[in-house]
N, C-alpha and C positions, 0 to 999 in steps of 0.2 A: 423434467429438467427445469431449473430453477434458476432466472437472471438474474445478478447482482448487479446496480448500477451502482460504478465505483468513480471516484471522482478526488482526486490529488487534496490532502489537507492545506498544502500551503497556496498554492495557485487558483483550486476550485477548477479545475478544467477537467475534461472525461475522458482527454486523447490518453489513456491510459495502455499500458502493455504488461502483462504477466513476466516477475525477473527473478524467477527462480524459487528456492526455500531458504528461508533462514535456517540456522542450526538445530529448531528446536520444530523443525518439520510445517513454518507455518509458513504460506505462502506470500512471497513480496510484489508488489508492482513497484516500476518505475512510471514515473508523468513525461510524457515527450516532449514537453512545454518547459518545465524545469528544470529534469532530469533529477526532481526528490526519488528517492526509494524510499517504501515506508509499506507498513506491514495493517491491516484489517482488526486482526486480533495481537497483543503483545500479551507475553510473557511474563515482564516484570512489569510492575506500575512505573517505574522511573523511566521507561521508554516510550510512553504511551507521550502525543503529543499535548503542549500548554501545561 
């Protein structure tokens, strides 16, 4: 088994939690810190962040 250390793009913090799937079966986290949702891998380029 293989650990991903996952860490919020806008705040940088790790208090992270697994939130569910997006539609396109990819998995999201929310930041406890900011409450971003935001996905590892995207879909379209247009959602990817910057």
């Amino acid at each position: 088994m293989i650990t991903v250390s996952v860490h919020c793009p806008r705040c940088h913090s790790y208090e992270i939690y697994r939130h569910g799937l997006s539609p396109t079966k990819r998995e999201r986290f929310r930041c406890q810190c900011c409450r971003r949702v935001f996905q590892l891998t995207y879909h379209y380029e247009a959602r990817k962040p910057g």
